[in-house]
C-alpha positions in Angstrom: -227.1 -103.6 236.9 -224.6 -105.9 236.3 -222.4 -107.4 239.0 -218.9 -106.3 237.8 -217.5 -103.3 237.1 -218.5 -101.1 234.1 -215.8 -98.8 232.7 -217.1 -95.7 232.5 -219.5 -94.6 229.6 -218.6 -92.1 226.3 -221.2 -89.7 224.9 -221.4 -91.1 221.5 -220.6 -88.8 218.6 -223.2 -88.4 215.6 -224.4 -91.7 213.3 -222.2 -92.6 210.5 -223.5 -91.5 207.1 -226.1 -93.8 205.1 -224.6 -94.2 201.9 -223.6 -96.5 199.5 -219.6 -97.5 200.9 -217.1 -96.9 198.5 -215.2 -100.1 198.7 -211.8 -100.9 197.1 -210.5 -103.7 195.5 -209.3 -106.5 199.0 -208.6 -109.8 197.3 -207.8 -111.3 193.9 -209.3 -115.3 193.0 -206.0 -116.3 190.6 -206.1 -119.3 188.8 -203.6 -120.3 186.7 -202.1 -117.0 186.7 -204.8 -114.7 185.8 -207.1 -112.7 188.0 -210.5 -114.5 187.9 -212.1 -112.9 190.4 -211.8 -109.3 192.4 -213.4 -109.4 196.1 -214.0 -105.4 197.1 -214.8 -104.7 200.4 -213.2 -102.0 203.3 -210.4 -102.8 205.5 -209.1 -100.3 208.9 -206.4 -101.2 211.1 -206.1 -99.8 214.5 -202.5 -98.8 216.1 -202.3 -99.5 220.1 -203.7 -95.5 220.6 -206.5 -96.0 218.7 -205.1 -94.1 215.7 -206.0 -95.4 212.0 -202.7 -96.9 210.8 -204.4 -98.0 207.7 -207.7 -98.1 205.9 -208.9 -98.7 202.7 -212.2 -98.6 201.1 -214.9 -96.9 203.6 -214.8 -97.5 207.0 -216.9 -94.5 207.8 -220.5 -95.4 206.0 -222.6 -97.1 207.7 -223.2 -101.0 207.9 -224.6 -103.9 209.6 -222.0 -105.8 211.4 -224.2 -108.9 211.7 -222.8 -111.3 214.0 -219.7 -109.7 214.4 -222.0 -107.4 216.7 -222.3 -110.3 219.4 -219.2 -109.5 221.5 -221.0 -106.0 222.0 -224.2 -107.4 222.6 -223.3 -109.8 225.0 -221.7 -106.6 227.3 -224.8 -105.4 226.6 -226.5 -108.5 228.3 -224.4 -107.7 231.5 -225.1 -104.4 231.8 -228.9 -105.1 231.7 -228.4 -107.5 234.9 -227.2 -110.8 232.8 -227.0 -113.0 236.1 -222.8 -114.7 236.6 -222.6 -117.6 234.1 -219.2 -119.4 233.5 -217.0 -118.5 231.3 -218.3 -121.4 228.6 -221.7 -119.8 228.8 -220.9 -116.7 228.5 -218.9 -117.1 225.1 -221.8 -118.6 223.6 -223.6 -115.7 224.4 -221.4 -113.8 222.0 -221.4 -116.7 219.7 -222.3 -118.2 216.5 -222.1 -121.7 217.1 -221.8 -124.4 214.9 -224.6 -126.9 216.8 -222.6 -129.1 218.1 -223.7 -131.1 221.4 -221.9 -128.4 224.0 -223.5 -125.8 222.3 -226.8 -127.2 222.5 -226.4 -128.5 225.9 -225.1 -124.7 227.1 -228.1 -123.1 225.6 -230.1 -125.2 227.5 -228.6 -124.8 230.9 -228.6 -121.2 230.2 -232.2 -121.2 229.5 -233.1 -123.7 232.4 -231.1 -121.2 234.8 -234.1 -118.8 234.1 -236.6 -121.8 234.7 -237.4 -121.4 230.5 -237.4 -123.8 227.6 -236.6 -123.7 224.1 -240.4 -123.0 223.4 -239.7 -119.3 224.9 -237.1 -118.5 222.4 -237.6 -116.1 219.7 -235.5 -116.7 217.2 -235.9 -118.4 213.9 -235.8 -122.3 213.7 -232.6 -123.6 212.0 -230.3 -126.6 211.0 -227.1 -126.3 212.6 -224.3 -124.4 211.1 -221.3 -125.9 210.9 -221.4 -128.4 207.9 -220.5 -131.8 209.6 -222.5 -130.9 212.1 -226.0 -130.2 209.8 -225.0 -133.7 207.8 -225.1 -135.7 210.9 -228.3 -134.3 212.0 -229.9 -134.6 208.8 -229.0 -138.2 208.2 -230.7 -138.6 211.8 -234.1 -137.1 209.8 -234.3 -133.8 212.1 -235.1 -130.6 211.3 -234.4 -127.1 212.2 -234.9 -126.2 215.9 -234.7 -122.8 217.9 -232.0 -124.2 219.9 -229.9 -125.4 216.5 -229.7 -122.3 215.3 -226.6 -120.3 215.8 -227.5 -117.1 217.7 -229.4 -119.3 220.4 -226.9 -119.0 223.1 -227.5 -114.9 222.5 -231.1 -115.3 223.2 -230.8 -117.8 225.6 -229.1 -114.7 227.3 -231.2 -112.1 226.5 -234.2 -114.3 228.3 -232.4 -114.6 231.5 -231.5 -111.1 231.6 -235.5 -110.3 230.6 -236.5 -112.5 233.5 -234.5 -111.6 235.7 -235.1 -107.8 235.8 -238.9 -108.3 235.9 -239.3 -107.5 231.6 -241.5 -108.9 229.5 -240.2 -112.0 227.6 -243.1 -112.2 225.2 -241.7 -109.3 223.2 -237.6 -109.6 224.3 -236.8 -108.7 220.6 -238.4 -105.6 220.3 -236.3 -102.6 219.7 -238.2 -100.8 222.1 -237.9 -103.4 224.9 -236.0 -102.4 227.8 -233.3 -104.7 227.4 -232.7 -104.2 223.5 -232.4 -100.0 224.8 -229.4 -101.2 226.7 -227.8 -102.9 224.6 -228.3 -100.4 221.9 -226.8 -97.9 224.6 -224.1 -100.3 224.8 -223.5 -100.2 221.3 -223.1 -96.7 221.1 -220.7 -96.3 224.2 -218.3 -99.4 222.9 -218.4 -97.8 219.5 -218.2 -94.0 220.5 -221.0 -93.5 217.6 -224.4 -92.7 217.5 -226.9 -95.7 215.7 -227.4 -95.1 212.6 -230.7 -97.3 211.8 -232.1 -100.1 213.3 -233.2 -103.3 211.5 -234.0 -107.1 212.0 -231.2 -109.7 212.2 -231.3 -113.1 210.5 -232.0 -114.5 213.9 -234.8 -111.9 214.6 -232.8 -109.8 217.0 -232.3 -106.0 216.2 -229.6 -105.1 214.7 -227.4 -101.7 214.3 -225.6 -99.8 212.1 -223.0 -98.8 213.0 -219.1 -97.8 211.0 -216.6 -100.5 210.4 -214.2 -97.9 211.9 -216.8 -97.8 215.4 -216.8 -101.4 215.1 -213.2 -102.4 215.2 -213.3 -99.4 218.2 -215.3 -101.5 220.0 -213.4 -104.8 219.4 -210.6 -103.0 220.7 -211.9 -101.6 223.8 -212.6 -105.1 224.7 -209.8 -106.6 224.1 -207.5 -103.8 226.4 -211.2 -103.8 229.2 -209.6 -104.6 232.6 -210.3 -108.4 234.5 -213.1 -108.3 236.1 -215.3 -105.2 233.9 -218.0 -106.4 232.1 -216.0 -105.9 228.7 -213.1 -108.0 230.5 -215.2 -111.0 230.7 -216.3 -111.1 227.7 -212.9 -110.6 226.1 -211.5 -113.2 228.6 -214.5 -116.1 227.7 -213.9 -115.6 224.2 -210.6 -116.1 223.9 -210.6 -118.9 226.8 -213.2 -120.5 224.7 -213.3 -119.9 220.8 -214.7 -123.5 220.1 -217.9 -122.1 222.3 -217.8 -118.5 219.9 -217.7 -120.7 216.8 -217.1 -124.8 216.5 -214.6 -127.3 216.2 -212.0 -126.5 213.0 -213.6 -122.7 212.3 -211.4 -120.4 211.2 -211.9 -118.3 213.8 -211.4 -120.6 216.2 -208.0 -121.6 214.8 -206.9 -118.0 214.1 -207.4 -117.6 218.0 -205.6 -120.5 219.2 -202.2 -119.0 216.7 -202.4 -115.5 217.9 -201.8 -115.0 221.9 -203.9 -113.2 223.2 -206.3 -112.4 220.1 -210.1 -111.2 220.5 -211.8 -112.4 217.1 -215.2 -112.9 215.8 -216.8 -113.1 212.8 -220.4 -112.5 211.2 -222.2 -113.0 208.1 -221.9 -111.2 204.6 -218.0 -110.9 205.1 -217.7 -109.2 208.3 -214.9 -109.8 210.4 -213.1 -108.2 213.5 -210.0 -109.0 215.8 -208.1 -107.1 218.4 -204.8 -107.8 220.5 -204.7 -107.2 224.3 -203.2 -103.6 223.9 -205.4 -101.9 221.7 -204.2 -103.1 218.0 -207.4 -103.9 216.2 -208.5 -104.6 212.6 -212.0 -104.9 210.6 -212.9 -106.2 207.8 -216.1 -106.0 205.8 -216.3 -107.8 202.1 -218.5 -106.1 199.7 -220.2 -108.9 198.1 -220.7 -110.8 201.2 -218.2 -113.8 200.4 -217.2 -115.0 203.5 -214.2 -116.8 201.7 -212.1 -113.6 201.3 -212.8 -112.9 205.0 -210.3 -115.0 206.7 -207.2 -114.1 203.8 -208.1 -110.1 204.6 -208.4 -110.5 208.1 -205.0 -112.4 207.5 -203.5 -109.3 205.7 -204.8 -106.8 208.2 -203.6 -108.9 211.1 -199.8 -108.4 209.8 -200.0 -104.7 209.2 -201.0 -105.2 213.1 -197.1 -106.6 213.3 -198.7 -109.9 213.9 -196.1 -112.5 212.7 -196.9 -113.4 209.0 -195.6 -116.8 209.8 -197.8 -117.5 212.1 -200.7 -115.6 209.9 -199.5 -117.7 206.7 -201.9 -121.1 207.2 -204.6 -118.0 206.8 -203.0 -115.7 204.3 -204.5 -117.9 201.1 -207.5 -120.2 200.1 -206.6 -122.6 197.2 -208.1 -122.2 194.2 -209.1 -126.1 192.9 -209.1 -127.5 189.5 -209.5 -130.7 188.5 -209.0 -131.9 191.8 -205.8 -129.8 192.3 -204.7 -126.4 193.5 -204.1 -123.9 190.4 -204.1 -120.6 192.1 -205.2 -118.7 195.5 -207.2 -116.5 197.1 -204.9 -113.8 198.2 -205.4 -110.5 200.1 -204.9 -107.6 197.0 -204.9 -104.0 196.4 -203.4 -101.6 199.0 -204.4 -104.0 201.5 -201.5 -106.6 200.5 -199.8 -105.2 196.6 -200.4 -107.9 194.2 -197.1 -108.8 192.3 -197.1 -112.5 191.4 -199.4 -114.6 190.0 -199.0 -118.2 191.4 
């Protein structure tokens, strides 16, 4: 339904397996020269064919890729018949936006385009996200809003697509809805893998299981999808417009800007994917859910890419802070990146 071109679909193969991942050691918290704390978690890097160049941990169970799932969801929006936004709207489809005034303001205009308020959105009221964003808002004495929260441009989205096909809007997040079918077909073509269940997001949007491995195929299929395909345009608004994906100083938003060319998005509980314009791809997922190994893997990952490591290295480590001074890092560890110093 959508008005581009869609590249033509793949039978999925079977479901990942449910089970619990084996994950491997894929960063170290030093400080003052002794390993304080071990971050596990599954990394898989993706050569330009689509061949694993590297893995570690499990990249085959399955998992929930939380908001890293947008990207897929938002070529799921214009398959469904998603009317032509711009390319600022659509990036905060596939976003997870920090609150600030654009985002809000977008969100709106996407939902006035379908002649709907905030009041018709679904999802779960919510302060904004980014941190300097949430203060300012609280010191003004409000409180969480539908349109504050961070998936809002998504279901802004999935409204106008619901409206504009005839659907229901009432019940737009029920798995069974028409449009959450397509974009669970979607899913499954863009990963090449069959869903393996079928839960609730944070925001009250379904969400899949899928493998890390289908995941970080998916990123990458986006990232090489021709102008003008509806994997194209999302690829092309996200990386035109990472402040719309995320906010103003996000990590993800600065990785983009220092890697040409570079498809990236990341989700909650340590989930992380990016992919380069011909195919190379890595994803991350962080066992315990600590999103502050997720930038230093990703980091790690991006090199065994061939991505410069000086142009990786503002991302490579978090300081470790005592007394008001840095005493070690959070580094990338294990196969991922060998550990052999102790700064």
């Amino acid at each position: 339904m959508s008005q581009s071109t869609t590249l033509p679909r793949r039978a999925p193969q079977a479901p990942p397996e449910v089970r619990e991942p084996a994950h491997a050691p894929v960063a170290h918290v030093v400080r003052g020269g002794i390993i304080e704390g071990v971050h596990h978690g599954s990394v898989v890097v993706l050569a330009a064919d689509g061949s694993v160049a590297f893995q570690t941990g499990d990249i085959e169970a399955a998992f929930y890729p939380r908001s890293a799932l947008k990207p897929l969801q938002a070529v799921g929006l214009l398959r469904a018949g998603l009317p032509p936004l711009d390319d600022e709207a659509l990036a905060l489809v596939a976003a997870s936006h920090s609150g600030e005034d654009r985002h809000l303001a977008t969100a709106g205009r996407i939902l006035a385009t379908a002649g709907l308020t905030e009041d018709d959105l679904r999802n779960v009221p919510d302060l904004p996200y980014g941190s300097a964003v949430r203060d300012e808002w609280i010191g003004r004495g409000l409180g969480p809003t539908r349109l504050a929260q961070n998936c809002s441009g998504k279901h802004a989205a999935m409204l106008l697509t619901a409206r504009t096909r005839g659907w229901r809007l009432d019940d737009y997040l029920d798995p069974g809805h028409p449009l959450q079918r397509e974009i669970a077909a979607t899913v499954e073509d863009l990963t090449g893998q069959g869903i393996a269940r079928v839960t609730v997001d944070g925001c009250g949007a379904p969400l899949f299981a899928v493998s890390l491995h289908g995941l970080t195929r998916a990123a990458a299929r986006l990232a090489t999808a021709a102008p003008g395909t509806d994997e194209g345009r999302v690829a092309q608004a996200m990386r035109e417009h990472p402040e719309m994906v995320s906010g103003s100083g996000r990590d993800v938003a600065r990785l983009v800007h220092a890697v040409p060319g570079l498809l990236a998005k990341d989700g909650f509980e340590g989930v992380g994917i990016a992919a380069l314009p011909d195919g190379r791809a890595v994803g991350v997922k962080i066992a315990d859910g600590a999103d502050r190994a997720r930038m230093p893997v990703t980091a790690a990952a991006l090199a065994r890419c061939g991505v410069d490591p000086e142009v990786l290295a503002a991302f490579a480590t978090t300081p470790v802070i005592g007394g008001g001074a840095p005493v070690g890092s959070l580094r990338a560890a294990g196969a991922l990146a060998p550990w052999d110093n102790r700064a």
